[in-house]
C-alpha positions in Angstrom: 95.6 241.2 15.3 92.1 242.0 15.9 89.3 239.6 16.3 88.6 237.9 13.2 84.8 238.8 12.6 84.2 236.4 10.1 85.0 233.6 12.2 83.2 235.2 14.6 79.8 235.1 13.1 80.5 231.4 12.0 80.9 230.8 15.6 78.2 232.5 17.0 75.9 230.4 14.3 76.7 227.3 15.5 76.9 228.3 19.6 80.6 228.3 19.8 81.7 232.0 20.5 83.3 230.7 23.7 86.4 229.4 21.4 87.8 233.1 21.2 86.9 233.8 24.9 90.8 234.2 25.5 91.5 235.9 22.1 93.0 239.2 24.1 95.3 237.0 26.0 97.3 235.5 23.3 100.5 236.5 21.5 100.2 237.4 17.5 101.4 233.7 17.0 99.0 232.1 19.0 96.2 234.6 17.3 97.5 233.5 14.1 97.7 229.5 15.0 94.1 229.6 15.9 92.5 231.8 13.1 94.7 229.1 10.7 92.5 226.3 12.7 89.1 227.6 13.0 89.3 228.5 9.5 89.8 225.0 8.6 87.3 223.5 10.7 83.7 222.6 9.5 81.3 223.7 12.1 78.5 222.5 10.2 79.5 218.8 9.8 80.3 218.9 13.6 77.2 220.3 14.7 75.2 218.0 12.6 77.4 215.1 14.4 76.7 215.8 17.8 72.8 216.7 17.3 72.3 213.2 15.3 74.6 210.4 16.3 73.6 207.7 18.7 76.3 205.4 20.8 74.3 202.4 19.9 71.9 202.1 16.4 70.5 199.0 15.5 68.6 199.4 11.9 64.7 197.8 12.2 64.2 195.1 9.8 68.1 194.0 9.7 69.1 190.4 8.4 72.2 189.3 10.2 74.1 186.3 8.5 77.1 184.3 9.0 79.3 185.1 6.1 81.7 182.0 5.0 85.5 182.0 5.5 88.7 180.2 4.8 91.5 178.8 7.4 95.2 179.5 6.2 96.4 176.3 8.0 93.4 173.6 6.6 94.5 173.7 3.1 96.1 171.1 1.8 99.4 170.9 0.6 98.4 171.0 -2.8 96.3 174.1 -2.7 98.6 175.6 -0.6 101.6 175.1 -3.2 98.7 176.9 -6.0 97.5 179.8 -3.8 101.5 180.9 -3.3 102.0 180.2 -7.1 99.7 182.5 -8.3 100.0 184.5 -5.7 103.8 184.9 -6.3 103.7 185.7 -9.6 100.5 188.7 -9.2 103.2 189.8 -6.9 106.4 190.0 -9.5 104.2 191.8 -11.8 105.0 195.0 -9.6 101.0 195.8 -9.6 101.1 195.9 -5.6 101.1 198.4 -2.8 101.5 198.2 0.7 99.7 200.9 3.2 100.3 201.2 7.0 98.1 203.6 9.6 100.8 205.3 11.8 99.1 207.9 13.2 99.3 207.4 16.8 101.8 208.5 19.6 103.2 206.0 21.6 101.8 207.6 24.7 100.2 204.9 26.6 103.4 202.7 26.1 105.3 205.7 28.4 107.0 206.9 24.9 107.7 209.9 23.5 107.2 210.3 20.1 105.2 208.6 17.1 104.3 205.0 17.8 106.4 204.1 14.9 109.5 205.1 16.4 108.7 202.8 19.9 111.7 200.2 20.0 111.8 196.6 20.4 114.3 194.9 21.9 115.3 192.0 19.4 118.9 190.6 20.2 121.1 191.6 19.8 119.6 195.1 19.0 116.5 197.3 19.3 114.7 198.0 15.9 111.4 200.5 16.0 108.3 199.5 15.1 109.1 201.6 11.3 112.3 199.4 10.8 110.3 196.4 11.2 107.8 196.5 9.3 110.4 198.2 6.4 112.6 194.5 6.7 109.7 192.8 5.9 108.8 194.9 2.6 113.2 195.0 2.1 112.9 191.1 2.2 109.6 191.2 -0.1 111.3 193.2 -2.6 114.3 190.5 -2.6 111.9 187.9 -2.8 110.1 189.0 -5.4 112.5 190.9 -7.2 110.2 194.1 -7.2 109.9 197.3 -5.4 106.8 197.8 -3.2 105.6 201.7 -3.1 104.9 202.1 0.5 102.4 204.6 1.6 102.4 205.5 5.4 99.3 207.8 7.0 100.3 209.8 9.5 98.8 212.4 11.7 99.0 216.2 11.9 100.8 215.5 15.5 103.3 213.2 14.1 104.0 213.8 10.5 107.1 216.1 11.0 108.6 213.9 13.7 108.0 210.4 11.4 109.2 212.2 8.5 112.8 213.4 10.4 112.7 210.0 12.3 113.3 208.0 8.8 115.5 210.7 7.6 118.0 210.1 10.5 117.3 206.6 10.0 118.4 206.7 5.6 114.9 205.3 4.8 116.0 201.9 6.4 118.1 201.5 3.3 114.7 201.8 1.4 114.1 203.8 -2.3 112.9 207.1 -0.4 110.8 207.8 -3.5 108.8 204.8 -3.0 107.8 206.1 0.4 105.1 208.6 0.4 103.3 210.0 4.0 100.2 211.7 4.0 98.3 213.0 7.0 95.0 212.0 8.4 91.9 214.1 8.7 90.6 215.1 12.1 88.0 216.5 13.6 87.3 217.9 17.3 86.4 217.1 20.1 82.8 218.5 21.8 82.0 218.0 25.2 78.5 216.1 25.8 76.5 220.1 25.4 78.2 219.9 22.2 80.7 222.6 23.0 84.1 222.2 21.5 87.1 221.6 23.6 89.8 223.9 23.7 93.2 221.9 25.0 95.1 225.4 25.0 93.5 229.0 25.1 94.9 229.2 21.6 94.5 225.5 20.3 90.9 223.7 19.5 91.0 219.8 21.1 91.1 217.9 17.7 91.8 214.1 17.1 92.0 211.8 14.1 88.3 210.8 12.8 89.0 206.9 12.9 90.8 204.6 10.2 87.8 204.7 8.0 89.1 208.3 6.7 92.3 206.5 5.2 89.8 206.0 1.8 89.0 209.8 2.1 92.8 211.3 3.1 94.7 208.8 0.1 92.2 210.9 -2.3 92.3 214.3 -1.1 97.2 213.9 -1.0 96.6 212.1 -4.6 98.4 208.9 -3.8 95.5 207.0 -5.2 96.1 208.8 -8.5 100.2 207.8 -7.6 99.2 204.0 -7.0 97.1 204.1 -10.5 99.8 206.1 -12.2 102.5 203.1 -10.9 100.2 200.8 -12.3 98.7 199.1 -8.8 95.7 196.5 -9.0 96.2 195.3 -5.3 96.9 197.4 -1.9 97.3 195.7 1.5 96.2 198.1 4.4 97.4 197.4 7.7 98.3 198.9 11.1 102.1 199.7 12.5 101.5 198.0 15.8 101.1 194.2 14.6 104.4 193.1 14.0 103.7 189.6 13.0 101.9 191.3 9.9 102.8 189.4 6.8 103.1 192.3 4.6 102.7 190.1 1.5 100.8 187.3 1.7 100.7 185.3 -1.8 98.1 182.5 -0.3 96.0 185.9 0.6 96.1 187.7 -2.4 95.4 185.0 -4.7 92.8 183.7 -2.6 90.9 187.1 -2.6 91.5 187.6 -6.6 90.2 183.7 -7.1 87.5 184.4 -5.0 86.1 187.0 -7.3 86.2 189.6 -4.5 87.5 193.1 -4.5 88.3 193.2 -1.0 89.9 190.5 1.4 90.1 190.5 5.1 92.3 188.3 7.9 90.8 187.2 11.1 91.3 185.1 14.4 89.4 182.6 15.7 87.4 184.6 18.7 88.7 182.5 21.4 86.6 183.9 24.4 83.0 183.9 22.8 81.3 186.7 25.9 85.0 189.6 24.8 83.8 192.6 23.7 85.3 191.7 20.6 83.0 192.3 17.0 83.0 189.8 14.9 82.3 189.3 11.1 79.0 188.9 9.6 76.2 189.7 6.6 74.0 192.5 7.2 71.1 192.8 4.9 73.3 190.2 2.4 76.5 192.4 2.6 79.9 192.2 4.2 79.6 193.7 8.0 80.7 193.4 11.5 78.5 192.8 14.5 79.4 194.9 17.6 79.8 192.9 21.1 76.4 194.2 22.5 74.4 192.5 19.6 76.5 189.1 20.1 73.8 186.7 21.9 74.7 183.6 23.2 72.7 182.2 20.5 74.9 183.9 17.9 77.9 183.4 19.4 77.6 179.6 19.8 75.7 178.8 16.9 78.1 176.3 14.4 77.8 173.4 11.7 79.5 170.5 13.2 81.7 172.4 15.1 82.1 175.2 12.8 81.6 178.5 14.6 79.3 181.1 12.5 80.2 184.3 14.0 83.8 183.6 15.6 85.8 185.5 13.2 87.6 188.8 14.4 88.8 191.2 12.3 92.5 192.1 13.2 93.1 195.1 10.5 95.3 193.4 7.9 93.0 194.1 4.6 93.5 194.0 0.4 91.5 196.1 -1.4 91.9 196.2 -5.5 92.3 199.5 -6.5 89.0 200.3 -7.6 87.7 199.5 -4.4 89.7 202.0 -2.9 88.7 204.7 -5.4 85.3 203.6 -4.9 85.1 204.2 -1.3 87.2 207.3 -1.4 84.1 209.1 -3.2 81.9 207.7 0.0 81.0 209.4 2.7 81.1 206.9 5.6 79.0 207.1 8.5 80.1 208.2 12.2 80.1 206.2 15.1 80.5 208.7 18.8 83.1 207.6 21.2 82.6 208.6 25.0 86.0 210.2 26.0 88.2 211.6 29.2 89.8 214.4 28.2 92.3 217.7 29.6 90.7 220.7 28.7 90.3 224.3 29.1 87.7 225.4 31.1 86.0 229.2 31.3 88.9 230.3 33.2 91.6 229.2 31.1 92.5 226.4 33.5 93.5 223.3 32.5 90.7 220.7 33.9 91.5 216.8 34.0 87.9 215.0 34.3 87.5 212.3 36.8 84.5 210.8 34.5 84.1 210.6 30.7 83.3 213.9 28.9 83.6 214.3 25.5 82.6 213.2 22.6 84.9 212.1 19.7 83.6 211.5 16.2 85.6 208.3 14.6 84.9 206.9 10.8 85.7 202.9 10.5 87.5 200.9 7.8 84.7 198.1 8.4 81.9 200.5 7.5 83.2 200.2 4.2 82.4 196.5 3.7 79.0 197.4 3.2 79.2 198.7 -0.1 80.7 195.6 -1.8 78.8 192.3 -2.2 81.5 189.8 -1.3 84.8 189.5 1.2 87.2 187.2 1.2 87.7 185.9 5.0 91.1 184.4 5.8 91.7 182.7 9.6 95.1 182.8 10.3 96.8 181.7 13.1 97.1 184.4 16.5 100.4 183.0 17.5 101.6 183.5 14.1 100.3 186.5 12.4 99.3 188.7 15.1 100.9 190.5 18.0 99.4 193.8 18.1 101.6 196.4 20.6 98.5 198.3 22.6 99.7 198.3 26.3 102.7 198.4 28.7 102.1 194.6 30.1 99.6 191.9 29.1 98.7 189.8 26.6 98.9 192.8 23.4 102.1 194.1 25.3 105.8 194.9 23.8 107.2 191.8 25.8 104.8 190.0 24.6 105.0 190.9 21.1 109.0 190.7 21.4 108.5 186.8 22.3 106.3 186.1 19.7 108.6 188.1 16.7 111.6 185.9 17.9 110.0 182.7 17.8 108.4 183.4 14.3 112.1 184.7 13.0 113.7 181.4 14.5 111.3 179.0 12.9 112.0 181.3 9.0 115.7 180.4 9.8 114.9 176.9 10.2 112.4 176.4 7.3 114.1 178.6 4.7 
């Protein structure tokens, strides 16, 4: 296979020749595997990324405002027992959908594989992360007496192997044709002279472009049109690594409905007001967050008899109504630059691991999409009880950790149900 000329030009246009330097080396499937890629890749969109994003842009002129929120375990009986009433019965009606981001590889937990597929150990046997969180929507559907659609995003690096992981697994006992995996967008990586990183003479470095694409990848694999089509009003987003998720929440969905707000949003109280945390807040009147290098000491202690303004922490469990999430899948959300260490291929094919940052990755952000609404409904719930996130081998956010938590939660069900 000759050198594809076409590509060529567009490469030479935008300063990135240097991506077929090793084109005479490789095989005709290699050749192939990289035309297929730089075809699909927009050079213009990434050039235009690197030349105008800034790590850090603060807006002149910007009003930052505490926006109000509700705490799960301060309502009273009473309007506790209403909350799960109506929220119960928006939930028989069948008009709800649950999606979970899996597109990660449980790398930096030392496994091989999708994250989804890392396993717990919860006595007497080990369940994966994807059997989880598929109990919890089996024993919704029971409770309910529906059938929750389940939508799962993956990644181009882990859709085949999450898609063969549930088939050796029978779907968990689940309706297989209420599961539906799409895959991610992604974009790639440029080093800080904006050249993109090869991480194989025949492979361009590219990585997912943040969880704010979810809006933009559920349009472009039609399973918003499937959601409409099934006749969904209401879709919970969340993560696969929290595994105290309550993947329907009838005090949280008829909170956000009787709240008049099209999207909804569960925190944590920010327990260590100087983390690097973000925290929840009104921009310029509308639902934002306020990164950790903005957060004063006058902002981060500022309360009302006790009652912290900006305290709230956004731990990724979110509803959106259906028309929300058509709305934002039609809006192009801005990028925020990451400063990454990454393997890469340097001039003379050989594999370089950096001692220092250096690369840039380009990541979109399901909180960027707040902005465009002019309410959220803010939920506290309680840390112990709703969220125990797996991110690394030991410490607080760790699988042991996470494991002790589960157990405790699943032994105090027992005893109240």
């Amino acid at each position: 296979m000759s050198e594809p000329s076409q590509i060529l030009e567009v490469l030479k246009k935008y300063n990135q020749e240097h991506l077929l330097n090793f084109w005479s080396e490789l095989n005709e499937d290699q050749k192939q595997s990289l035309q297929n890629q730089l075809n699909s890749i927009d050079f213009a969109k990434v050039d235009k990324l690197y030349k105008s994003l800034k790590t850090i842009s603060i807006p002149q002129g910007e009003i930052v405002e505490p926006l109000d929120y509700f705490i799960k375990n301060e309502f009273s009986a009473k309007e506790r027992r209403n909350l799960e009433n109506q929220g119960t019965a928006m939930l028989k009606s069948g008009q709800y959908a649950v999606v979970t981001m899996a597109g990660g590889q449980g790398t930096r937990l030392g496994h091989k594989g999708p994250k989804g597929t890392f396993e717990l150990n919860l006595f007497p046997k080990k369940e994966s992360l994807f059997e989880i969180l598929a109990n919890k929507i089996k024993k919704a559907n029971k409770r309910y007496n529906i059938e929750i659609p389940w939508y799962i995003m993956t990644s181009e690096t882990n859709n085949g192997d999450t898609i063969s992981f549930f088939e050796s697994k029978n779907y968990f006992g689940y309706d297989k044709e209420k599961i539906k995996f799409f895959i991610q967008n992604k974009l790639p990586l440029v080093d800080t002279n904006g050249k993109i990183l090869l991480s194989e003479t025949y492979q361009v470095y590219e990585a997912s472009n943040g969880n704010g694409n979810l809006f933009e990848s559920l349009k472009e694999n039609n399973m918003i049109s499937d959601m409409k089509n099934r006749g969904i009003k209401w879709v919970f987003i969340s993560g696969i690594d929290n595994i105290l998720v309550k993947i329907a929440d009838p005090i949280f969905l008829a909170l956000t409905i009787n709240n008049a707000t099209e999207i909804g949003a569960k925190t944590i109280f920010k327990k260590d007001p100087y983390s690097r945390d973000w925290v929840f807040c009104k921009k310029n009147s509308k639902p934002a967050m306020l990164g950790y290098e903005r957060i004063t000491d006058e902002i981060t202690n500022a309360n009302i008899d006790g009652r912290f303004l900006y305290r709230e922490i956004n731990i990724l469990c979110h509803l959106f109504s259906i028309d929300a999430l058509e709305k934002i899948s039609n809006i192009d959300l801005p990028y925020h630059r990451a400063t990454k260490k990454n393997t890469y291929i340097n001039e003379e094919g050989m594999k370089i691991v950096p001692e220092a940052p250096n690369s840039y990755k380009f990541e979109t952000f399901i909180f960027d999409a707040f902005r465009f609404f002019d309410k959220i409904t803010l939920l506290r719930v309680q840390e112990e009880k709703e969220f125990a996130p797996i991110k690394d081998p030991v410490g607080i956010y760790s699988p042991d950790a996470a494991t002790k938590l589960y157990l405790k939660e699943e032994f105090n069900s027992l005893l109240t149900n």
